[in-house]
N, C-alpha and C positions, 0 to 999 in steps of 0.2 A: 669487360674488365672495369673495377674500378677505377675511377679518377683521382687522385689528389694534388690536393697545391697545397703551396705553401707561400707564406705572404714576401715580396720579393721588394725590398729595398729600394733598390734599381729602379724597379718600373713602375713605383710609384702609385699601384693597386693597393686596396685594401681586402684583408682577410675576408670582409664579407663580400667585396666585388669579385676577387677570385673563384670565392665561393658562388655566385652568379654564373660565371661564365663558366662553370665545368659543372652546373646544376646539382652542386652539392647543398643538403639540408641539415639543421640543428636536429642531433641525436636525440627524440625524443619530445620533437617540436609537437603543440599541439596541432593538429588537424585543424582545416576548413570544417565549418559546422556543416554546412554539405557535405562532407568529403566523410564526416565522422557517420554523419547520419548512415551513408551508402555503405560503409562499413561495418555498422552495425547490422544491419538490416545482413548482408550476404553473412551474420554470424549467427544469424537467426535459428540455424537447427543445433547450434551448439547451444545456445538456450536453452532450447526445449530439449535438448536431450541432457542439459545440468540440470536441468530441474525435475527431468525425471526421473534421476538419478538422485536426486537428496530425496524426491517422494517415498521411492525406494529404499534409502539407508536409512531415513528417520524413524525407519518402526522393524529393521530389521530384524532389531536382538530383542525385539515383545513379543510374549509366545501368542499374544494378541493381534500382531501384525498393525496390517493399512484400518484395520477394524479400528483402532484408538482413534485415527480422525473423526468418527462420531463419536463415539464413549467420552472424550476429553469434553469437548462441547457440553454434551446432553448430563456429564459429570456437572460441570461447573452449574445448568440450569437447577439441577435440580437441589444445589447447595442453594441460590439465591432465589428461587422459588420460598422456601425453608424458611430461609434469613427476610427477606424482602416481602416475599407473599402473604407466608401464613404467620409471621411473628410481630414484621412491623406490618402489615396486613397494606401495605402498597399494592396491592393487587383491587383494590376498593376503587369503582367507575370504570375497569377494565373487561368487558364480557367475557372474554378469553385469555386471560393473562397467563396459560402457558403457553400458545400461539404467541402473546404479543413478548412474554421473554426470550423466547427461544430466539425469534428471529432479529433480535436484539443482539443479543449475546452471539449467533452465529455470523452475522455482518459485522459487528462490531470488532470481533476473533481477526478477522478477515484485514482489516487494516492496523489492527493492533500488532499482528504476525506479522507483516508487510515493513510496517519500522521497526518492530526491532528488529528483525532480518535485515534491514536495509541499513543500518544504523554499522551491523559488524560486516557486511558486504566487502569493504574491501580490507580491514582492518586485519580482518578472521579470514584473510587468504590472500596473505602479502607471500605465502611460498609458490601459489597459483603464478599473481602477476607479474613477480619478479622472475620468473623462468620461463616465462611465457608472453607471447605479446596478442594482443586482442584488444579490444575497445574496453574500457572497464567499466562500461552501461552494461556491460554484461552480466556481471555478478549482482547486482541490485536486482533487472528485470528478471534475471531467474528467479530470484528472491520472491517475486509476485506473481510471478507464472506456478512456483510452489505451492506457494498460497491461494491461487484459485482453483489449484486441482484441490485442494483440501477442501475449498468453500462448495467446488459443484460437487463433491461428495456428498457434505453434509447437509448440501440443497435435496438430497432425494430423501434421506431422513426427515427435512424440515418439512418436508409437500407432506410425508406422511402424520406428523404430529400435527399438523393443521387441520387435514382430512378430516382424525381421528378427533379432533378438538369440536369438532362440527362447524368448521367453514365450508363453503361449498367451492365447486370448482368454476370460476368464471374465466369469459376472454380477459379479462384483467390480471390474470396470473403470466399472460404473456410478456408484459409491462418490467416483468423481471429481468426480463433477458438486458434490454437497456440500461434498465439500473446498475448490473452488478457490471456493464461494460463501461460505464459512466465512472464506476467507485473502484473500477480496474485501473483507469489510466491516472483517479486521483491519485490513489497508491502507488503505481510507477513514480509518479513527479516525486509524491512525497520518500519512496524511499530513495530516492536519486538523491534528493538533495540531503536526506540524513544518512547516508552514505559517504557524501567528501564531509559531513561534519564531523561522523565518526572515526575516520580519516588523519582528519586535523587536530579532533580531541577524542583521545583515546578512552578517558576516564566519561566520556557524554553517553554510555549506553549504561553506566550506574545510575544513571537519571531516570533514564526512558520507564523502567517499571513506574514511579511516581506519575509521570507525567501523562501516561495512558490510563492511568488509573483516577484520575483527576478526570481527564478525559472523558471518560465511562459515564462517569457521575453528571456529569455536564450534556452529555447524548440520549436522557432518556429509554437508558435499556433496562432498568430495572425499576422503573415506576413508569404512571402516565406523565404523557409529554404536558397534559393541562397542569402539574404540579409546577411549574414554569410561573404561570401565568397568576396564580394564587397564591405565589410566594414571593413575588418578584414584581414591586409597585413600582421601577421607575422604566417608562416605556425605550427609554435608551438602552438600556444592559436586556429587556425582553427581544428588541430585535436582534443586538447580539448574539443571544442565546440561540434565538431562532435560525440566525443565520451560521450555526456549528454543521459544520459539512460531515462529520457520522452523523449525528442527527436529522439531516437531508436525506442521506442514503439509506439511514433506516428507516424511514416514514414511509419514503417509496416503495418499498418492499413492504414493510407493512400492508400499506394502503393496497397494492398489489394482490396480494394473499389473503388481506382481511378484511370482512365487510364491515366491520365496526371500529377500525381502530382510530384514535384521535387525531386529526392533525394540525400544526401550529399555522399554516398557510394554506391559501389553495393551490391545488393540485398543479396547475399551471406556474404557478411563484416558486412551486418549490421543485421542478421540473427545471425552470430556468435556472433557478439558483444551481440546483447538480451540475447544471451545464458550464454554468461561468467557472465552478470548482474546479469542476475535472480539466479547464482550458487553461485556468490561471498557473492553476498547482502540477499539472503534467509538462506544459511548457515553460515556465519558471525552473520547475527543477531538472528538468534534462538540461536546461540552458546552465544555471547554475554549478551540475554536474559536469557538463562537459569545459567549461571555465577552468578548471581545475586537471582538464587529465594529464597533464604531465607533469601533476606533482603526486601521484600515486605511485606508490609502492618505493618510493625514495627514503631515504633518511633513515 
């Protein structure tokens, strides 16, 4: 049976000490970040099974179905192929420049999905949270568990257009696995934290197409990464640029899949660098996120 007090004049207790001593808690208090963590974790197959349930309804009503996960991708290459390859002819010091777009364009896709999915995660399902209680780290990481079933889809497409490109198959294709588990948990952090911003500002996912799109342009997925280095004479804003964490994850993979493709660092620097990304941006934004969880779904 439940307890209640009530704050008693007389004996000189305060509402929160009474609250103490019949271990009553604030409705809605946030959690111990241990405590949130543990809970998240035992929500774990609610996850995976919300996220295999929007994999499922996002291509319900297309008489094309789960098929448009590749088609949407290998659509948009073969527009910037078009525009980029053969017109402004960016494809110039590139040996296999549909090899090195595609898997530009498909990693890229990959965290691009991930914010803005993460961006209306809790915004775009205040009738979920409000009638329902669960950790709200939930709706983001579904958000990116979506999203990498979409990406290891379009990973068996990708192996094939490489194949067909004339790459060969080395132990270096293994290398993949790490990487896309490295630009997994960056994209957790980052959509955690564009989640309570979205959150807070509603009008912030009118932005995000600009701002990925800026993005894109700055990651080298649609020209060589050497047009950096050739356009860009002060060595301050070149490490900068070097150090744009899509353009980390895509290198790796590149470099993974393809014998010739460019890289701004060596293999090692830009290994580390993935690593210190995925540590700063997955723990920074679940910490971030979780700062916030009891002002969700309020107001």
């Amino acid at each position: 049976m439940a307890h209640t007090a009530v704050a008693d004049p007389d004996s000189g207790l305060t509402q929160a000490q009474l609250a103490a001593r019949y271990g009553l808690s604030f409705a809605g208090a946030r959690p111990t970040l241990a405590a949130y963590t543990r809970q998240l974790w035992s929500y774990r197959h609610f996850i995976a099974a919300y996220a295999n349930a929007k994999v499922v309804a996002s291509f319900s009503t297309a008489r094309l179905g789960r098929l448009w996960q590749v088609l949407t991708p290998l659509t948009n290459a073969a527009v910037y192929f078009l525009i980029f390859g053969v017109i402004l002819n960016t494809r110039a010091g590139v040996s296999n420049f549909i090899g090195y777009l595609c898997i530009g364009l498909f990693v890229f896709t990959f965290t691009s999905a991930a914010v803005s999915g993460g961006v209306q995660a809790i915004s775009g399902n205040l009738g979920m949270i409000r009638a329902m209680h669960f950790p709200r780290a939930c709706m983001p990481l579904a958000v990116v568990l979506t999203q990498l079933q979409h990406l290891l889809t379009a990973m068996v497409v990708l192996v094939g257009i490489v194949l067909v490109t004339g790459e060969p198959i080395t132990v270096e294709w293994l290398l993949v696995l790490p990487a896309m588990a490295l630009q997994s948990i960056f994209n957790a952090g980052l959509a955690l934290g564009m989640a309570r911003l979205g959150a807070k500002i509603v009008d912030f996912k009118q932005l995000m197409p600009f701002i990925m799109r800026t993005w894109m342009y700055a990651s080298g997925v649609l020209y060589s990464v050497d047009k950096f280095a050739q356009n860009i004479h002060n060595p301050v804003l070149i490490e900068i640029v070097h150090a744009n964490p899509l353009l980390i994850y895509i290198e790796l993979i590149r470099h993974a899949l393809m014998e010739t493709a460019p890289l701004t660092s060596s293999p090692p620097q830009i290994w580390a660098l993935a690593a210190i990304w995925a540590l700063v941006v997955g723990v920074g934004g679940y910490l971030y996120f979780w700062r916030g969880e009891q002002e969700y779904g309020r107001g």
